[in-house]
C-alpha positions in Angstrom: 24.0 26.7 -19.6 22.4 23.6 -18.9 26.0 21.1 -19.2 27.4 23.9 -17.0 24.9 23.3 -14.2 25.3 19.8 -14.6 28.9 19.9 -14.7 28.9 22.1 -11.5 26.9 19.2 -9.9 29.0 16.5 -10.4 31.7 18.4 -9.1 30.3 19.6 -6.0 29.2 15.6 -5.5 32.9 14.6 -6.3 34.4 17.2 -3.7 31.9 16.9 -1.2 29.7 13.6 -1.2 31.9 10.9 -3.1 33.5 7.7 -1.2 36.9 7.1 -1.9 36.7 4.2 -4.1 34.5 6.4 -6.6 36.8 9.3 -6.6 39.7 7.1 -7.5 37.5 6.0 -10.6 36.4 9.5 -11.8 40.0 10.4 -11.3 40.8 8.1 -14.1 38.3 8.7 -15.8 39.2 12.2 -15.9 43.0 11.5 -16.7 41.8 9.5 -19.8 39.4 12.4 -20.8 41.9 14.9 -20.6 44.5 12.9 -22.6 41.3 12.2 -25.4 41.2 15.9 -25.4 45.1 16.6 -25.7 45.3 14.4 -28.6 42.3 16.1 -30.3 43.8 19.5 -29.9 47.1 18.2 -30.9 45.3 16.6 -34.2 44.1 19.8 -34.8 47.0 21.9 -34.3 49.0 19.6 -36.9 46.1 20.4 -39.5 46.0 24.1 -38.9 49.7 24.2 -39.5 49.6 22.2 -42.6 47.6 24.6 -43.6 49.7 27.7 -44.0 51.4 28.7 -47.1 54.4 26.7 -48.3 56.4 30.4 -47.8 56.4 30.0 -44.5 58.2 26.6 -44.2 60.8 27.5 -47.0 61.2 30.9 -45.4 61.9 28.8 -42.1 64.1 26.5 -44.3 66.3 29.3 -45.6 66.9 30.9 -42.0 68.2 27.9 -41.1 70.7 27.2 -43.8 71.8 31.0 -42.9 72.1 30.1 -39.3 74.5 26.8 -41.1 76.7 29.1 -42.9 77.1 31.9 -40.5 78.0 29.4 -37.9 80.6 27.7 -40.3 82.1 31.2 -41.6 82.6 32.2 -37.9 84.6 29.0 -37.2 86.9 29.4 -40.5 90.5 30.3 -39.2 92.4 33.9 -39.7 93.5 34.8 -42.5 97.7 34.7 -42.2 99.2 37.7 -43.8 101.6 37.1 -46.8 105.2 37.8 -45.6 106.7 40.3 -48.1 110.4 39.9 -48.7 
């Protein structure tokens, strides 16, 4: 409760009270904080996946290679019927 109130501080003085050089600043400082946390969530995301059963990548593996060979059967040409004489 207590980063909340303090967070709701520094946002009313960056809206309300801050000169234009120092909201340029805590602009970028922002920007860098919210890349920082992107590439934490990111890091994290990568782990949680590496964490699932292999099942799951071979079963994503095999859909795949169905989606290959479907795709290549459909492009195959007609059959030509034999002529019989």
């Amino acid at each position: 409760m207590f980063y909340l109130i303090v967070a709701v501080l520094l946002i009313s003085y960056y809206f309300f009270m801050a000169p234009q050089s120092v909201k340029n600043t805590l602009g970028m400082i922002g920007l860098v904080g919210l890349v920082a946390v992107l590439c934490v969530l990111a890091a994290a995301g990568f782990v949680k996946i590496m964490q699932t059963p292999p099942e799951f990548f071979v079963s994503i593996a095999m859909i795949y290679l169905g989606y290959l060979a479907f795709r290549d059967v459909i492009k195959l040409p007609a059959k030509k019927p034999k002529k019989n004489k």
